[in-house]
C-alpha positions in Angstrom: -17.5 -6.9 28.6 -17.4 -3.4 30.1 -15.6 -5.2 33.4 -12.9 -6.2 31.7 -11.5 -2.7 30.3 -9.5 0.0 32.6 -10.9 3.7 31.7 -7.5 5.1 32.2 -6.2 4.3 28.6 -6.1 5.8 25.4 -4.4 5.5 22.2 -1.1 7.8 21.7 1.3 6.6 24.5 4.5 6.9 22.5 4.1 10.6 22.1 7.1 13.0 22.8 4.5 15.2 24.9 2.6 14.3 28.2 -0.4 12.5 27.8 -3.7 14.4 29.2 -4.1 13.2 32.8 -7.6 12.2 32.4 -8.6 10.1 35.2 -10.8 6.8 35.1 -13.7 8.0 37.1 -14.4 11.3 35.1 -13.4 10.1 31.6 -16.5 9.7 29.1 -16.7 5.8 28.7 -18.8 4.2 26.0 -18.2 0.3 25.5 -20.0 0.8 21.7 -17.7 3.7 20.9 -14.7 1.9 22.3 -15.2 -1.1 20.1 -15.8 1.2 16.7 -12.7 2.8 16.9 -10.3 0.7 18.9 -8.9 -2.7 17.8 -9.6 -5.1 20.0 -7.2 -8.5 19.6 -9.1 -12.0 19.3 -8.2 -14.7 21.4 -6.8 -18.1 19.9 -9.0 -19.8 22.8 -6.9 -23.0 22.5 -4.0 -21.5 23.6 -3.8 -22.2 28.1 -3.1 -19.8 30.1 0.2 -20.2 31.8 0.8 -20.9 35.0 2.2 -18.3 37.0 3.6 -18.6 40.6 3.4 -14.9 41.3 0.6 -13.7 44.2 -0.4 -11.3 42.0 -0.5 -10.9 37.5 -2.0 -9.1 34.9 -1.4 -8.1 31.5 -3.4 -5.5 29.8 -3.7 -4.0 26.4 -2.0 -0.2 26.8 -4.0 0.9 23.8 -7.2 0.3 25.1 -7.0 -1.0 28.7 -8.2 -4.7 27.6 -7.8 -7.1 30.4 -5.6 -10.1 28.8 -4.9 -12.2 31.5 -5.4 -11.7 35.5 -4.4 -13.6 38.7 -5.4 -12.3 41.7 -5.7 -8.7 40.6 -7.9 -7.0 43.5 -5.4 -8.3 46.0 -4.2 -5.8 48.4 0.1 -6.5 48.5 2.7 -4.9 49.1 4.6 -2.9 45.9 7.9 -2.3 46.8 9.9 0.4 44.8 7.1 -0.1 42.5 6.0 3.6 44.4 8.7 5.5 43.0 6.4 6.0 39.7 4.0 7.8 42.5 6.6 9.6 43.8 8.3 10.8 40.3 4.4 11.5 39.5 3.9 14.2 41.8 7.2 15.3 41.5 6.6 16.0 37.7 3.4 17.7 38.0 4.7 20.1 40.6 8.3 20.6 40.5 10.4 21.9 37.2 13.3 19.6 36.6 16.0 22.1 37.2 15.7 23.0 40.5 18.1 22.7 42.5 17.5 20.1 45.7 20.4 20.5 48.7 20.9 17.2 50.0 19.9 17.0 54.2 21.1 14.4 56.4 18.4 12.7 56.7 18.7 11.9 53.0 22.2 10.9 53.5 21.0 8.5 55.9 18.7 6.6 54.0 18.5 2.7 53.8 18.3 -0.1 51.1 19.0 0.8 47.5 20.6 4.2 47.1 23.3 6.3 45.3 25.1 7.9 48.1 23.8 11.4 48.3 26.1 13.4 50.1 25.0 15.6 53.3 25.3 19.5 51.8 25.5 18.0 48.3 23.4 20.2 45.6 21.8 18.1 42.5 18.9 18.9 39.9 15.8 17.7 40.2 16.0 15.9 36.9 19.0 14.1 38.3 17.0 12.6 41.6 14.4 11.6 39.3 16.5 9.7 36.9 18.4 8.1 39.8 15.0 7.3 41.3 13.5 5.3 37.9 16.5 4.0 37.0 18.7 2.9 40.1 16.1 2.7 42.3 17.2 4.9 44.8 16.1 5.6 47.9 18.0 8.1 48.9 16.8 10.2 45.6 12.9 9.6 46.2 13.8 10.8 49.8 15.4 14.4 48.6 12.5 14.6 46.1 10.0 14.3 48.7 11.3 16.8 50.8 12.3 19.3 48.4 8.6 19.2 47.3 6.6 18.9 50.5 9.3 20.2 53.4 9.4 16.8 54.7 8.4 12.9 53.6 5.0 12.7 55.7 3.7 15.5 54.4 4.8 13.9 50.9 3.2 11.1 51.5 -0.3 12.6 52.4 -0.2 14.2 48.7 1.0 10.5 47.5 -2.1 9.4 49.2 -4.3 12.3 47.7 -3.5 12.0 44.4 -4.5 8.0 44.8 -7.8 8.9 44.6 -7.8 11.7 41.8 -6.0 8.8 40.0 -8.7 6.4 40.2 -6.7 4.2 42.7 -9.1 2.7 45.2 -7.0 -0.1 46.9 -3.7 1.0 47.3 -2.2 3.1 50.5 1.6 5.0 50.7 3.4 5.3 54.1 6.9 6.4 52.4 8.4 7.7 48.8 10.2 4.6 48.4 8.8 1.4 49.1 11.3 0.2 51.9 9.0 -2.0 54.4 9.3 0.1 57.8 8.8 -1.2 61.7 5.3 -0.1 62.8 4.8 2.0 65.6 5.7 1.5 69.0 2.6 1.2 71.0 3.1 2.8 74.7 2.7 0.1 77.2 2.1 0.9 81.4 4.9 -0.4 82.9 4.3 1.6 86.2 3.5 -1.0 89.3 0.3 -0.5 90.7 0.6 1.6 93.4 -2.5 0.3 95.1 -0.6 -2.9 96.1 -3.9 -4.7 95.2 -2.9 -8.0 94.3 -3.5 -9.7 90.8 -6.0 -12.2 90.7 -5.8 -15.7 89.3 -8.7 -14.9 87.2 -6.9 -11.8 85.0 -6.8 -13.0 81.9 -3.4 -11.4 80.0 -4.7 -11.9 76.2 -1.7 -11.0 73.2 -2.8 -9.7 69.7 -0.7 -10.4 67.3 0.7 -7.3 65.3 2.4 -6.7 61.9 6.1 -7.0 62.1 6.5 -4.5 59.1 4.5 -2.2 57.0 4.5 -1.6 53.6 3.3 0.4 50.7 0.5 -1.5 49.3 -1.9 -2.1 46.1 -3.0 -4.4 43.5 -2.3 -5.2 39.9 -5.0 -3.4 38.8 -4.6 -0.8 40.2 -1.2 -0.6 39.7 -1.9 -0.6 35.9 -3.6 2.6 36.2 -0.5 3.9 38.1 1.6 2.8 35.4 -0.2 3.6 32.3 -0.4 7.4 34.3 3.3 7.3 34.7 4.2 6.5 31.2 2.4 8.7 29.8 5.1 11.2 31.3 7.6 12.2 28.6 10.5 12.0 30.9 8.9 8.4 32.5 9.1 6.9 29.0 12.4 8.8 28.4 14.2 7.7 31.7 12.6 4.1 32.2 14.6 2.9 28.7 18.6 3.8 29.7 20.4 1.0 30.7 23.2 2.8 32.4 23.2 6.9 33.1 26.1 9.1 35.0 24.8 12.2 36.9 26.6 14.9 38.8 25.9 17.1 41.1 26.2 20.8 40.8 28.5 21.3 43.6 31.6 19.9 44.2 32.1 17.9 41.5 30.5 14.7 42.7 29.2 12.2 40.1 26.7 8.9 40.8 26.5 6.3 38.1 23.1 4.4 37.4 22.0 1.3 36.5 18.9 0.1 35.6 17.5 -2.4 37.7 15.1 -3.7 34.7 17.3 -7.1 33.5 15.0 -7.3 31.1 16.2 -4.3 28.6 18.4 -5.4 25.9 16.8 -8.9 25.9 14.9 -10.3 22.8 12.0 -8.9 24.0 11.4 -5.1 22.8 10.7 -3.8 26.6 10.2 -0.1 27.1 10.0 0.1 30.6 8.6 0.6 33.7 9.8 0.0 37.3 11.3 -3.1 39.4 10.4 -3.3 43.2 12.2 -5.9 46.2 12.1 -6.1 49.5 11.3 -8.9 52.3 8.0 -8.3 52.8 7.0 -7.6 49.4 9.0 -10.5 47.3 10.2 -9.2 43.6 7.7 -7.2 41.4 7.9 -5.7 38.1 5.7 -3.4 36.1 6.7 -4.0 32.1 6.0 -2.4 28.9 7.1 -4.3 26.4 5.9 -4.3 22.2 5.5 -6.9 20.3 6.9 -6.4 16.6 3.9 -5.3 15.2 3.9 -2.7 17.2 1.1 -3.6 19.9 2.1 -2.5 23.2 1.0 -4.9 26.6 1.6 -3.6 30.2 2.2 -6.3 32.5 2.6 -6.8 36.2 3.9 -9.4 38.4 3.9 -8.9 42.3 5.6 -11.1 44.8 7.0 -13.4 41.8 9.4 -16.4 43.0 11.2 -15.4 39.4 9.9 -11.8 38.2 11.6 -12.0 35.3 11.5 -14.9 33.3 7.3 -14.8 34.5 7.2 -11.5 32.6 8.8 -13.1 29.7 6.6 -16.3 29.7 3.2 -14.1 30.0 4.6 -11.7 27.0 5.2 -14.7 25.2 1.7 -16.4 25.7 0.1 -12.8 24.9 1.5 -12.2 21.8 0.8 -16.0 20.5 -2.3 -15.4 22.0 -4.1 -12.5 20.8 -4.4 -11.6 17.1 -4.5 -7.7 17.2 
C-alpha cells in the first residue's frame, strides 16, 4: 500500500501561513502511523473508473497523498504554463513581494499569453506573480525570472535545482513559462571540399530525425508534488482563487487587468485552484484543487486532455461518489 501514497502531503493545507517545505525524500514516513491518524476514504468498488481521453491523469487525496485514480502517471509530457507554479515557487522563497522589478525589453518582447509589460515600466513583485497565476502571463514569469537570477537561463538552472530538493525526479525546465521553444541550431559544414576529391557512389548521406520543439516536461505525479508544494504557499492559495484582478504599475500610471484562465471557478464544483497550461506541443492541462462539501480536498491533474475541463469535472465527480472519507 506504501506505493500508492506521495510523502509530500500532510494535513493543514488551508492554513493562512506557509506550509513547512518538507520534502518527500527526507520526510519521516511510516505507513502504520499514517493509517492511525489519517482518514483514509474506502472505495465503493462497484463504481468504474471513467474513461478519460487525456495522455496523462491522476487524482490524489491532498490530505494524505492517497493515490485515487491514475492514467499514465510516470509519463514524461510536456506541462505547459503548468511551470509557472515553479517559477512563482522560487520566486517566493527568495524574493519579498514588494520589490520593485523594471521591466527590460526583452520582457516586453515576450510571446504567447501575456499582459503587455511595457519596456522601462516599474511593477511589484506581488503584481508579476499575481499576473503570472492568474492570467498566465508570460511576459510576468519572464520579469520575475530576471529580476531574481539576472537573466532566464540562469533562472532556469535554479528551476531545475530545486526539482530535485523537491522530490521531482522526472520532470526538466528550459524556460519560466512553458511556451514550446525551437531547439538549437546545429552548425552544419557547408564549405566545399577544397581537396576536389570527388564523392563516391558509395557515401551514404543518413538523416536523423530531430524534435521540432522543446518543451518543459513532467508527469502527473510528479506534478502533484509540485502542486501540493505550491499550495501550500499562502499567496498560491490566495492568488489561484480570483477570478478577475486589476494591477498597476508604480510608474506612470499604467494598469493590466487579469483574468483567470481556470473556467472552472464559479462552477458547481467548490474549486480552489491551481494552474491551466496550452500550447501545441503540450495540448491543454490543468492542475485542480477542488473540495467536496464535506470538506475533503482532491488534487487532480489532467495533461494533454482533448477537453481539460469537463475531464476534471467527470474525475471529481466519480471521486467523490467514489470514496467514502
Amino acid at each position: 500500500m506504501i506505493s500508492t501514497f506521495l510523502s509530500l502531503y500532510a494535513a493543514g493545507t488551508l492554513m493562512t501561513n506557509d506550509l513547512p517545505t518538507s520534502t518527500p525524500h527526507v520526510m519521516p514516513w511510516n505507513e502504520n502511523v499514517l493509517l492511525e491518524t489519517t482518514a483514509v476514504p474506502e472505495k465503493r468498488e462497484e463504481n468504474i473508473a471513467p474513461v478519460i481521453d487525456a495522455k496523462a491523469a491522476i487524482v490524489v487525496d491532498l490530505n494524505n497523498g492517497l493515490i485515487l485514480y491514475e492514467k499514465n502517471i510516470h509519463e514524461p509530457l510536456p506541462i505547459a504554463s503548468l511551470t509557472k507554479l515553479m517559477t512563482a515557487i522560487i520566486i517566493l522563497e527568495e524574493n519579498d513581494n514588494t520589490e520593485v522589478v523594471k521591466i527590460s525589453r526583452n520582457v516586453s518582447q515576450t510571446e504567447g499569453s501575456k499582459i503587455w509589460l511595457a519596456e522601462g515600466e516599474k511593477i511589484t513583485v506581488e503584481n508579476l506573480l499575481f499576473a503570472a497565476l492568474i492570467n498566465s502571463a508570460n511576459d510576468a514569469a519572464v520579469a520575475l525570472a530576471e529580476h531574481n537570477s539576472g537573466s532566464v537561463d540562469a533562472f532556469v538552472t535554479k528551476m531545475n535545482n530545486r526539482t530535485t530538493e523537491i522530490g521531482l525526479l522526472n520532470t526538466n525546465f528550459i524556460n519560466p513559462t512553458g511556451l514550446d521553444e525551437d531547439p538549437p541550431i546545429q552548425p552544419t559544414n557547408t564549405t566545399p571540399d577544397e581537396s576536389n576529391e570527388e564523392t563516391t557512389d558509395s557515401t551514404e548521406i543518413v538523416e536523423t530525425e530531430t524534435p521540432s520543439v522543446q518543451s518543459n516536461y513532467s508527469t502527473a505525479y510528479d506534478l502533484t508534488l509540485l502542486g501540493r508544494y505550491a499550495y501550500g504557499k499562502s499567496f498560491v492559495r490566495r492568488a489561484v482563487t480570483k477570478k478577475e484582478l486589476e494591477i498597476a504599475s508604480t510608474n506612470e500610471g499604467l494598469t493590466h487587468k487579469l483574468k483567470n484562465t481556470n473556467e472552472l471557478l464559479g462552477t458547481y464544483l467548490n474549486v480552489l485552484g491551481l494552474k491551466t497550461g496550452t500550447t501545441d506541443t503540450a495540448g491543454a492541462c490543468l492542475i485542480a484543487i477542488i473540495e467536496n462539501e464535506d470538506g475533503n480536498n482532491i488534487l487532480t491533474i489532467v495533461l494533454n486532455s482533448p477537453a481539460r475541463y469537463s475531464e476534471t469535472k467527470l474525475l471529481a465527480d466519480w471521486t467523490f461518489r467514489t470514496y467514502i472519507w
